[in-house]
LOTIKE-608941 format. One record per residue (C-alpha): residue in three letters; x, y, z; residue number from 0. Coordinates in steps of 0.5 Angstrom, whole numbers, plus 500, padded with zeros to 3 digits. Layout:
% residues N
REC residu xx yy zz num
REC ala X Y Z NUM
...
This chain:
% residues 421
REC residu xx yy zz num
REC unk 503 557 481 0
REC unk 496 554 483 1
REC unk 490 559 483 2
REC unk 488 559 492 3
REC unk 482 558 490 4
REC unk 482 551 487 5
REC unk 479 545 488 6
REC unk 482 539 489 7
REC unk 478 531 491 8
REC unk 481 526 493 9
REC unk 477 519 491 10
REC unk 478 512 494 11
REC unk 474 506 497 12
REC unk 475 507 504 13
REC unk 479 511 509 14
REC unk 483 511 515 15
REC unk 488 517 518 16
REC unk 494 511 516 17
REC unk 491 512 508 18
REC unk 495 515 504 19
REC unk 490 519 501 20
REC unk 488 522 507 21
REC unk 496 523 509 22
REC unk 496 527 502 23
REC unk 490 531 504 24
REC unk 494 533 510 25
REC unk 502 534 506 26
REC unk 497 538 501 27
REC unk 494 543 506 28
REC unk 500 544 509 29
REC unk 503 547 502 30
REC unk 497 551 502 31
REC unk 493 547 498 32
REC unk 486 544 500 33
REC unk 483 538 499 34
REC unk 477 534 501 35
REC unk 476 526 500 36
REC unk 470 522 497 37
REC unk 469 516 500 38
REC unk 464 511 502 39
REC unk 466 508 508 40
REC unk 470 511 514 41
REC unk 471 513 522 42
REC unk 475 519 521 43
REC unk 472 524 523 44
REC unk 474 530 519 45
REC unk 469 535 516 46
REC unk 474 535 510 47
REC unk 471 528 509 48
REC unk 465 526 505 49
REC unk 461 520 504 50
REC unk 457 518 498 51
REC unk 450 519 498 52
REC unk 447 513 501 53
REC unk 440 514 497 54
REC unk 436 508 496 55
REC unk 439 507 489 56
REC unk 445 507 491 57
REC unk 443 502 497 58
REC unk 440 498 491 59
REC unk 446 498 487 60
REC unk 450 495 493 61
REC unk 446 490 493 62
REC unk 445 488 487 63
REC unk 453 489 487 64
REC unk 454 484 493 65
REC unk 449 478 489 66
REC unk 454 480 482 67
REC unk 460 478 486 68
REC unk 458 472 488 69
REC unk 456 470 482 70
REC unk 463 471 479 71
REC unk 466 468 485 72
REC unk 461 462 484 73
REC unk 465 461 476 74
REC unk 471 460 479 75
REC unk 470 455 485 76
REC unk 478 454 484 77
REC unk 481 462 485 78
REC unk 486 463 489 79
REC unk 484 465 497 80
REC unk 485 471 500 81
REC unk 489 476 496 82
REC unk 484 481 493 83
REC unk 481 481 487 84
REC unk 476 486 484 85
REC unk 470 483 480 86
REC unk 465 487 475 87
REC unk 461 492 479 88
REC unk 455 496 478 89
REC unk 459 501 483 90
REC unk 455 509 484 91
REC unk 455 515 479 92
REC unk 459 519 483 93
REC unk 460 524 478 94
REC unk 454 526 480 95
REC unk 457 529 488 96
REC unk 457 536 489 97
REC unk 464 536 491 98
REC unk 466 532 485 99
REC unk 462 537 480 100
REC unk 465 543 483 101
REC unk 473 540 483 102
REC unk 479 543 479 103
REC unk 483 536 479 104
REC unk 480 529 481 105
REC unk 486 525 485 106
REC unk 483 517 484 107
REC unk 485 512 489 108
REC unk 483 506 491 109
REC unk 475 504 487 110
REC unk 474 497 488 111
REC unk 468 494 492 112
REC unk 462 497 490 113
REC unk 465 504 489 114
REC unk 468 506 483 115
REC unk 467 501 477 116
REC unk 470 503 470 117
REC unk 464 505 467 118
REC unk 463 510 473 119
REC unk 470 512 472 120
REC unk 469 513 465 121
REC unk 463 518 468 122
REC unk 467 523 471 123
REC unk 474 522 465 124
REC unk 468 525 462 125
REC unk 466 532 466 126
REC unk 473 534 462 127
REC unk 477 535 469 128
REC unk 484 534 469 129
REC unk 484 526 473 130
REC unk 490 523 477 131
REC unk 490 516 477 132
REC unk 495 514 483 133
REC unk 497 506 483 134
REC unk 498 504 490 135
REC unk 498 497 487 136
REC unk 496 493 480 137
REC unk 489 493 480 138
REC unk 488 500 476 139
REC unk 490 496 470 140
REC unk 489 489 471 141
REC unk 484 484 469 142
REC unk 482 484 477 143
REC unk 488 483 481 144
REC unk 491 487 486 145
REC unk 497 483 487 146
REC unk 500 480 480 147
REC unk 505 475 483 148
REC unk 509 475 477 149
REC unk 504 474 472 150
REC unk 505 479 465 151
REC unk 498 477 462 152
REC unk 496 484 464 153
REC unk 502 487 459 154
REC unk 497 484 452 155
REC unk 489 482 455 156
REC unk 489 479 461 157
REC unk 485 472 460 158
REC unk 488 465 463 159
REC unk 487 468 469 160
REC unk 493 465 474 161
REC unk 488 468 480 162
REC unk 481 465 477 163
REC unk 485 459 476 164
REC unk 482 459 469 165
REC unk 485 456 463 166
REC unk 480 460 458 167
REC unk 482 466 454 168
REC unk 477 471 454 169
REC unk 475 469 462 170
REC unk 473 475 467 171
REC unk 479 477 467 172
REC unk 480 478 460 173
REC unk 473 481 460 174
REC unk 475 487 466 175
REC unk 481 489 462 176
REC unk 477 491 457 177
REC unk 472 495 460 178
REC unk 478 498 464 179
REC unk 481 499 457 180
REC unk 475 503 455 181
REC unk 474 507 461 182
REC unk 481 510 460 183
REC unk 480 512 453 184
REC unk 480 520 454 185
REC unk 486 524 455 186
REC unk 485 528 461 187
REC unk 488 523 465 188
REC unk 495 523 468 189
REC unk 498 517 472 190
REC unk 502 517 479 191
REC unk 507 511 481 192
REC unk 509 512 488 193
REC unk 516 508 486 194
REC unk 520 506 479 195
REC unk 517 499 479 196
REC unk 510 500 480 197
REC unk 512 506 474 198
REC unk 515 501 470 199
REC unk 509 496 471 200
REC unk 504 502 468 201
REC unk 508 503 462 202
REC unk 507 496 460 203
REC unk 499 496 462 204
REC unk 496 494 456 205
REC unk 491 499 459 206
REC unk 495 505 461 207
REC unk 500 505 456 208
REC unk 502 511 453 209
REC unk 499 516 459 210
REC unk 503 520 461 211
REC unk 505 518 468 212
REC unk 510 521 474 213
REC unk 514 518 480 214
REC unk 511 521 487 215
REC unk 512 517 492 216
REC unk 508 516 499 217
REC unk 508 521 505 218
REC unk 511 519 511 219
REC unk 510 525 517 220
REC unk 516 525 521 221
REC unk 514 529 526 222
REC unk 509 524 527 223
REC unk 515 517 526 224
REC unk 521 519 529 225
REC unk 525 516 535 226
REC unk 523 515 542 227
REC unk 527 514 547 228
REC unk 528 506 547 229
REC unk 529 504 554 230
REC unk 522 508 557 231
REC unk 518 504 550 232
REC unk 522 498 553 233
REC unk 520 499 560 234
REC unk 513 500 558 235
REC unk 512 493 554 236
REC unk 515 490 559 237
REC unk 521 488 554 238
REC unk 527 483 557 239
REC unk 533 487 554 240
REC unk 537 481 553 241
REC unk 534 479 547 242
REC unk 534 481 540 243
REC unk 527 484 538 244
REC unk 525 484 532 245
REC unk 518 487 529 246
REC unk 514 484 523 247
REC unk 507 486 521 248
REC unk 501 489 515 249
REC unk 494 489 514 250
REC unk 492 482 514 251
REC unk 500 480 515 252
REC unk 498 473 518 253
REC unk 492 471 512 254
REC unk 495 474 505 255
REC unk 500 470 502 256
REC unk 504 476 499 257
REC unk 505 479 506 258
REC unk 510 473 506 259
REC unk 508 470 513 260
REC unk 510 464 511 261
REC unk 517 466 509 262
REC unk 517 470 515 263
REC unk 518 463 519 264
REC unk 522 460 515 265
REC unk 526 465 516 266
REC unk 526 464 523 267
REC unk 527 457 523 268
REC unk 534 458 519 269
REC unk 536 463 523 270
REC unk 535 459 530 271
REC unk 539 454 527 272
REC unk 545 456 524 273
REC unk 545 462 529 274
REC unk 544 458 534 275
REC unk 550 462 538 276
REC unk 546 469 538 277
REC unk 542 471 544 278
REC unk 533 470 544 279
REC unk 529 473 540 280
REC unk 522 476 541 281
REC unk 518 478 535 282
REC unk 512 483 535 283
REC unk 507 482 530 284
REC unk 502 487 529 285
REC unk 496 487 523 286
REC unk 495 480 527 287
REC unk 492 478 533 288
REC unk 494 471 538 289
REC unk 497 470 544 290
REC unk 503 470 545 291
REC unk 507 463 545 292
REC unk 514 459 544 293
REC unk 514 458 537 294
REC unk 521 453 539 295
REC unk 527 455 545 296
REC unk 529 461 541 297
REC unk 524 465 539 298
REC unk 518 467 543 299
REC unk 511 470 538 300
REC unk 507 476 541 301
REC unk 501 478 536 302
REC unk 499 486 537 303
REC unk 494 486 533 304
REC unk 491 492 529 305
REC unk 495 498 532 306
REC unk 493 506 531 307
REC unk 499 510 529 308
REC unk 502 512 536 309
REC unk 502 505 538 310
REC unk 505 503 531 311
REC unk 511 509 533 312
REC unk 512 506 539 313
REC unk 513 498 537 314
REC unk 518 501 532 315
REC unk 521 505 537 316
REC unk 523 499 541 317
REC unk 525 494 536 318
REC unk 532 493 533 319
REC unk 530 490 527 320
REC unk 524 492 523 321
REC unk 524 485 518 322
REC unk 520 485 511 323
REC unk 518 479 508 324
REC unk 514 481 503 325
REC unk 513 478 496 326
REC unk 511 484 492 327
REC unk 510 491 493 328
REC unk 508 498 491 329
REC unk 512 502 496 330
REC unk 510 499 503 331
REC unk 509 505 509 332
REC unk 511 501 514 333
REC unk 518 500 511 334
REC unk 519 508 511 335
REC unk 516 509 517 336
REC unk 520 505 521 337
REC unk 527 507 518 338
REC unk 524 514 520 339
REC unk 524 512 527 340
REC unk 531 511 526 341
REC unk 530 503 526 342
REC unk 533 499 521 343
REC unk 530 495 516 344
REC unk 531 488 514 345
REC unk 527 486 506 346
REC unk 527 482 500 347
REC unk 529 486 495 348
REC unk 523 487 491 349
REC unk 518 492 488 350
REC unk 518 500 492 351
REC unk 522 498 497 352
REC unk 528 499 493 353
REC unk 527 505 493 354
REC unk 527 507 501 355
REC unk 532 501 503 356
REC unk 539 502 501 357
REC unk 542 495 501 358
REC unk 548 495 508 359
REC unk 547 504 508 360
REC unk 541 503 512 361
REC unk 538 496 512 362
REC unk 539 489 508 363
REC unk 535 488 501 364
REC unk 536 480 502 365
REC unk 535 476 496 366
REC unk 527 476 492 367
REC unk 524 469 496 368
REC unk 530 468 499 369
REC unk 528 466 507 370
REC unk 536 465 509 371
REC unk 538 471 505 372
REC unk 532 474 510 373
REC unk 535 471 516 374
REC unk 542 473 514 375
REC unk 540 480 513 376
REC unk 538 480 520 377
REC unk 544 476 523 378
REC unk 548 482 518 379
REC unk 544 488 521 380
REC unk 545 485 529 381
REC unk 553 486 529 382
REC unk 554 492 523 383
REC unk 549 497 527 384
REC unk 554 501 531 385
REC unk 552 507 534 386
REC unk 546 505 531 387
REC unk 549 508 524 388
REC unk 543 504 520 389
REC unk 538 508 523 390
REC unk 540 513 523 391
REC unk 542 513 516 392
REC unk 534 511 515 393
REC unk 532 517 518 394
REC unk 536 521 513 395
REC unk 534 518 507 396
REC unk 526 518 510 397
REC unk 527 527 511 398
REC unk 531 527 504 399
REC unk 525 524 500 400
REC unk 519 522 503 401
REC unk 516 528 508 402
REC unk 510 531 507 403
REC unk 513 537 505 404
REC unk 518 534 500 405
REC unk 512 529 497 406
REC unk 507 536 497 407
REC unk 512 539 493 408
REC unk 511 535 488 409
REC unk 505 534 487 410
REC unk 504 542 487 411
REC unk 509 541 481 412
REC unk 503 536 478 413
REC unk 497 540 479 414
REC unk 500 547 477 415
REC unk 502 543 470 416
REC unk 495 540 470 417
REC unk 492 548 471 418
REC unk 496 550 465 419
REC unk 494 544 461 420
């Protein structure tokens, strides 16, 4: 069992109360186990949170940052637009932080932007601690890239970079890996996946192939996303309960091509035409602003903009069908989190999210990139949802594997096995 008096630090970019370090920080302190977090950027206020020392050095240091990036960006005139991306970075010695220095077991999430370069990751690897790196998405073990889009470069060197547009074998990418490599070398670190596919791409990684690596999955607060009553949420939004709702959204969904908008509306172009005979949809989209407009005589658009959690509990609450069109994914909360609010889920079947939906059990996993198959689902959920026996089922699955409690415990198991070592 863990020491009471152990230390544990989160350490990720930025924060907010929807980040899953900070909802780990949370399911680990309800297990009776603290935690604190380093960050950089932040608008919580938590005393359990701490942002790095802002000296003149480190102002200095983001400067010179800032110009560095621009320069890389500046080689690569043709690279892919907005889908993340992390350049070589000075970053900050944040081995150095007093809550780093006093930690038993350093947690490492999000490091990009500035923060965390590899260098200073190989900095804090060598304070000897135990270190979990956890792999919300590829960019640990890429050569930049945060979303890989089938690319398979990252498994031997990187180079020829599909993101940079670079026909050269040892280009930035190549470069970044490299250093990555070099920063990971100790043996003092474990990795955690939060579903089997982003596990599978870990094992494969050229640079963390070999570590010893777990499958915990993110944790969703089911006291917080759970069922409302649908008619008083409806009433409030002022929702004509003679259409089909439907809830679409995520961080920057209108502006990143992995969210999948555009296959979002391909979707809904196929599904107005060959179901032309089903009753009006509205669709709410969160993650992005916009007036609302008639998209074509079946399908109004209502844009909700940035939501804070009650309010996105309360926009799955009124939905009837919660769509996904993502074209990669580690996990997606915003699945787990709609199916713990007893609302079906429709999606690709790609990435993490087959490891929450269970295709005709509690949604429809429509096929990768197939827009029609994604209407379909729709259609399919609409007229096999009875007594809503989907959501409920969601909910289910949701507090079988994905509480805080549930997620914690796991990761209790991690952290007393790490101690031992």
């Amino acid at each position: 069992m863990l020491g009471n008096e152990i230390n544990i630090v989160h350490i990720s970019e930025s924060i907010k109360k929807s980040s899953v370090p900070y909802r780990q920080m949370i399911a680990f302190e309800k297990k009776g186990m603290y935690s604190e977090i380093l960050t950089q950027n932040t608008r919580v206020n938590d005393k359990r949170i701490h942002v790095a020392k802002k000296s003149f050095l480190s102002r200095l240091l983001r400067k010179i940052d800032s110009a560095l990036i621009k320069i890389q960006e500046h080689k690569y005139p043709d690279r892919m637009q907005n889908t993340p991306f992390s350049y070589f970075h000075v970053g900050l010695n944040i081995a150095k932080e007093k809550i780093v220095k006093k930690a038993d077991i350093i947690v490492i999430h999000w490091i990009g932007a500035s923060f965390l370069s590899p260098r200073g990751f190989r900095k804090i690897l060598e304070l000897g601690k135990p270190v979990v790196l956890v792999c919300h998405d590829n960019g640990n073990f890429t050569g930049g890239c945060h979303v890989r889009m089938g690319c398979e470069n990252y498994q031997d060197s990187c180079g020829k970079c599909p993101f940079l547009k670079s026909e050269k074998d040892k280009d930035l990418s190549y470069k970044l890996l490299r250093a990555k490599k070099k920063a990971y070398y100790r043996n003092n670190m474990v990795v955690v996946s939060p579903s089997k596919w982003m596990d599978e791409n870990v094992a494969k990684s050229a640079v963390l192939k070999g570590k010893e690596h777990f499958i915990i999955p993110n944790p969703i607060d089911t006291e917080v996303f759970k069922p409302l009553d649908k008619k008083a949420v409806r009433e409030k939004y002022g929702i004509n309960n003679e259409h089909l709702i439907i809830v679409f959204g995520g961080v920057d969904v209108s502006s990143s091509p992995s969210k999948g908008y555009k296959e979002l509306f391909e979707c809904l172009d196929y599904f107005s035409k060959k179901y032309s005979y089903v009753k009006k949809i509205d669709a709410y989209i969160f993650g992005s602003a916009g007036d609302p407009k008639q998209y074509n005589e079946k399908i109004s658009l209502n844009y909700l903009g940035y939501l804070d959690e009650n309010e996105m509990v309360e926009v799955y609450n009124l939905a009837d069908i919660y769509v996904v069109s993502s074209l990669e994914d580690s996990f997606n909360n915003t699945v787990a989190e709609a199916l713990a609010t007893e609302t079906p889920v429709v999606s690709f079947a790609v990435g993490g999210i087959l490891d929450i939906i269970d295709h005709k059990e509690n949604g429809y996993l429509a096929k990768a990139f197939d827009p029609e198959d994604l209407a379909d689902g729709i259609y399919w959920i609409l007229n096999n949802n009875v007594n809503n026996k989907l959501g409920i089922n969601g909910r289910k699955k949701i507090i079988d594997n994905f509480t805080y409690d549930k997620v914690a415990e796991k990761y209790k198991e991690l952290f007393t096995m790490l101690e031992r070592n």
